[in-house]
C-alpha positions in Angstrom: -14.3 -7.8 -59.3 -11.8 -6.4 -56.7 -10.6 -2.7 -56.0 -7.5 -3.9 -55.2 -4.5 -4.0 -57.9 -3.3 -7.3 -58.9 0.1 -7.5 -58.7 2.4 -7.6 -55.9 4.6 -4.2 -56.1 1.3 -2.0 -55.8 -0.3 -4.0 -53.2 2.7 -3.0 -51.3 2.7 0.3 -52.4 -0.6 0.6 -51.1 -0.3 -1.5 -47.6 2.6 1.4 -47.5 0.2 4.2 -47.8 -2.3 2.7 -45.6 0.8 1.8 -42.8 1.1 5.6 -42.6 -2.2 6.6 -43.3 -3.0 4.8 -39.5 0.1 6.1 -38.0 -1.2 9.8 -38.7 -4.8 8.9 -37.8 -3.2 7.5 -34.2 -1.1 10.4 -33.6 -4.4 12.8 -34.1 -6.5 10.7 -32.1 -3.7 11.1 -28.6 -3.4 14.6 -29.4 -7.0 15.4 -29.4 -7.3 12.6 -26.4 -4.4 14.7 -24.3 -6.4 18.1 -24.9 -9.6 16.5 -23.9 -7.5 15.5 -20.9 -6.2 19.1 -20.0 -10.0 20.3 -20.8 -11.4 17.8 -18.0 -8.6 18.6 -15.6 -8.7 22.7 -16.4 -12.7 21.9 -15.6 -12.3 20.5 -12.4 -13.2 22.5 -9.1 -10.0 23.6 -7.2 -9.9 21.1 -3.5 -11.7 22.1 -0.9 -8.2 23.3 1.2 -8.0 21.3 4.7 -9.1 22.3 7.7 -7.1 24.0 10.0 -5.9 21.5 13.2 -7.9 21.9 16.6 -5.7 23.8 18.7 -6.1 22.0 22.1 -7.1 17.8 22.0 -8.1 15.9 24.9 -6.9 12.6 24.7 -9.7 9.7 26.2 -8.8 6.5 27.9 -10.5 3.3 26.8 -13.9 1.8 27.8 -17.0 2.7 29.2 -17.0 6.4 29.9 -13.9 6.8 28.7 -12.6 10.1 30.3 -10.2 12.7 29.6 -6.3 11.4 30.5 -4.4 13.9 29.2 -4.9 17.1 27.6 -2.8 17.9 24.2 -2.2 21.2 22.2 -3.1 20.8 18.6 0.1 20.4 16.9 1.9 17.9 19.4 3.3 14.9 17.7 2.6 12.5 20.5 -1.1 12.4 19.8 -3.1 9.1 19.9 -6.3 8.6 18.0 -8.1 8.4 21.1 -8.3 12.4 20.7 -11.3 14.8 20.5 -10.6 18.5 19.2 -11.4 20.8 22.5 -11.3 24.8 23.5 -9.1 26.4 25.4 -11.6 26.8 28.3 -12.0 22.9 28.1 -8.1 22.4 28.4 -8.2 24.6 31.4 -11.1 23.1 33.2 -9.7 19.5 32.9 -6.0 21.2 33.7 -7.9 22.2 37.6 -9.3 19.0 38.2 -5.6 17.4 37.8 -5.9 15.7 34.1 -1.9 15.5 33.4 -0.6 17.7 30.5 1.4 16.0 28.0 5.0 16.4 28.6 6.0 17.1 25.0 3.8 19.7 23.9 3.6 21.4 27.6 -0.6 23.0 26.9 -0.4 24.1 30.7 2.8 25.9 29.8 1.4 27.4 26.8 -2.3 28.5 28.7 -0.6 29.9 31.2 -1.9 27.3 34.0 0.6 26.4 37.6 0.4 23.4 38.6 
């Protein structure tokens, strides 16, 4: 014996009912699934911010050894990623011994170092 009705016109009276039955049930389930969402995201630590840019580079040739060829403030755009991250005293020191500055970012200008 069935649960369902027998004829036609109530069978799609009740695939009707059921149609938007679902359609409620789906809408309920994204709304919960969106404020799980904002919960998880709300939850998450803030990023770490990044750190601040060296102020003075050193940029290294290439091979063995590889010493100092030029000597870059932090910011200058005409970096390579042969660069290490170096102090002010550093900049100086290789300045003296006749390590070029770059000619864009000008760190002898901004030390204060004559050539």
């Amino acid at each position: 014996m069935s649960v369902l009705p027998p004829d036609l016109p109530r069978l799609r009276t009740l695939v009707t009912y059921l149609r938007g039955e679902l359609s409620r049930m789906e809408q309920a389930l994204a709304a919960e699934g969106r404020k799980a969402a904002t919960v998880r995201k709300q939850a998450q630590p803030a990023p770490e911010p990044e750190p601040e840019p060296p102020a003075w580079l050193v940029e290294r040739g290439i091979g063995v050894g590889r010493l100092p060829v030029r000597a870059h403030a932090g910011d200058c755009w005409d970096t390579r990623s042969r660069c290490a991250p170096a102090s002010a005293d550093q900049i100086r020191a290789l300045l003296a011994q006749g390590i070029p500055a770059c000619p864009h970012c000008r760190p002898d200008t901004a030390l204060g170092v004559l050539e």
